[in-house]
SERO-4910 file (N, C-alpha, C, O; in steps of 0.05 Angstrom, whole numbers):
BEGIN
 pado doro    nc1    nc2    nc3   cac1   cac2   cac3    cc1    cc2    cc3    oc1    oc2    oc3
  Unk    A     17    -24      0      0      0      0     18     25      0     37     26     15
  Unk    A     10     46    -18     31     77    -20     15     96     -1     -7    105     -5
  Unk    A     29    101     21     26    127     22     14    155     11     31    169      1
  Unk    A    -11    166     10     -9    185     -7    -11    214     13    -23    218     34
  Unk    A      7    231     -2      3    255     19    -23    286     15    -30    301     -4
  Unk    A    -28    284     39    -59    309     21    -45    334     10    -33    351     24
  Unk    A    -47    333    -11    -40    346    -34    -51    378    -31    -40    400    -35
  Unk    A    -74    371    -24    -88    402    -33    -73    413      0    -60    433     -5
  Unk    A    -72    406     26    -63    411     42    -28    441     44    -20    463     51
  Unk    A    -18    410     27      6    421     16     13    443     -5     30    461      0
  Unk    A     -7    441    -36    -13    460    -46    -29    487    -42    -29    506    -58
  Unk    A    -42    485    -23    -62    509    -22    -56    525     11    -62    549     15
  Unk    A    -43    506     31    -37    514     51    -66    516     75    -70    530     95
  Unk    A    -82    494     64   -104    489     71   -108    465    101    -98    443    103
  Unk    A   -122    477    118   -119    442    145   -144    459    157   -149    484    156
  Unk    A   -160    436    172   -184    432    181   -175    436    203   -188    419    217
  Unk    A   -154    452    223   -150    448    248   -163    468    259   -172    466    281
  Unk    A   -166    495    243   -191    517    262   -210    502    265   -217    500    288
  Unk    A   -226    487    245   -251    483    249   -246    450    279   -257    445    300
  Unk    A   -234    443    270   -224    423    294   -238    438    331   -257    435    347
  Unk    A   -214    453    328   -217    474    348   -242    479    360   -248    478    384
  Unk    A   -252    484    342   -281    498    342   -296    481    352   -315    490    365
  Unk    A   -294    452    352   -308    430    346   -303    422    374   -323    417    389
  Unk    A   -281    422    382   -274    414    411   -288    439    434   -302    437    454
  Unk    A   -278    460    422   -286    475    439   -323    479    452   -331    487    473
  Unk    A   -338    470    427   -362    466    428   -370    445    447   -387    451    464
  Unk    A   -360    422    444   -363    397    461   -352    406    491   -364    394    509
  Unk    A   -336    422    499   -333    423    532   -348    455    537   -342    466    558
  Unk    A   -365    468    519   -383    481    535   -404    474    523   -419    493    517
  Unk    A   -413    446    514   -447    431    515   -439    417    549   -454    419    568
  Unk    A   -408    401    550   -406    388    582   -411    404    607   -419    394    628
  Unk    A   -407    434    602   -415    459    623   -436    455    628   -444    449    650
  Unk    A   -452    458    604   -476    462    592   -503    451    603   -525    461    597
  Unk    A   -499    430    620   -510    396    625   -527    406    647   -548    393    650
  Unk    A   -522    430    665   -544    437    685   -555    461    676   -560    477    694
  Unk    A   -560    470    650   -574    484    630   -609    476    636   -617    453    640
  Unk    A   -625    497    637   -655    478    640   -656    486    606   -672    470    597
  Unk    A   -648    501    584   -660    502    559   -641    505    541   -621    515    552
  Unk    A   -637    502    518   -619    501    499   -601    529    488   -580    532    475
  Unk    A   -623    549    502   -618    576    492   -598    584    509   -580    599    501
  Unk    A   -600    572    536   -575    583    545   -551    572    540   -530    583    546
  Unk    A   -550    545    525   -526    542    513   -519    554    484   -496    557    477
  Unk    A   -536    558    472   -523    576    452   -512    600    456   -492    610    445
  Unk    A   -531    610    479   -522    639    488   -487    638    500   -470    655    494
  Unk    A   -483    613    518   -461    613    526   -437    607    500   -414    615    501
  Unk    A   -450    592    480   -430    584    459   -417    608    443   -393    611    439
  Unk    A   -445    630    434   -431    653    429   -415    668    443   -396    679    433
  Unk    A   -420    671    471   -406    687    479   -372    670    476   -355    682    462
  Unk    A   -366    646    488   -341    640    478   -335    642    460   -311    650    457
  Unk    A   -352    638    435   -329    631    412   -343    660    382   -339    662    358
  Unk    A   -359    677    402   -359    690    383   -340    725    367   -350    742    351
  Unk    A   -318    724    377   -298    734    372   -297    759    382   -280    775    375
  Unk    A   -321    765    401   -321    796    416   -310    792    435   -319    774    449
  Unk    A   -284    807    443   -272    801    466   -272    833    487   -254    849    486
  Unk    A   -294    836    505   -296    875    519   -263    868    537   -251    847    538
  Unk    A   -258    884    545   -241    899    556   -244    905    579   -257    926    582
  Unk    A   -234    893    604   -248    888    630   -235    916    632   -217    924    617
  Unk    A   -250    934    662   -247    955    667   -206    961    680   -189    979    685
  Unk    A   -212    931    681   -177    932    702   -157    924    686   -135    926    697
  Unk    A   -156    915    666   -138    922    648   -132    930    623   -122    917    604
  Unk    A   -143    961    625   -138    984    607   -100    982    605    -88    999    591
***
């Protein structure tokens, strides 16, 4: 059996590891999630982690 290497990887500079990320990260705040009574508050919590607004706590300006 040959070896084959992912090509488009190599040529395009392309890898599934953000979305990986993303993927994991989702799975340990559904495990938070687990004494949730409704689904909304886990979405609510999902955006807030992973939705790329990051405020500026008052104490470190």
């Amino acid at each position: 059996m040959v070896f084959q290497l992912p090509y488009a990887a190599i040529e395009h500079g392309l890898s599934n590891g953000l979305i990986e990320s993303t993927n994991t990260k989702i799975r340990l705040i559904t495990r938070i999630a687990f004494g949730f009574k409704s689904a909304d508050a886990l979405i609510a919590l999902a955006m807030l982690n992973l939705g790329g607004h990051r405020r500026v706590l008052p104490s470190r300006k």
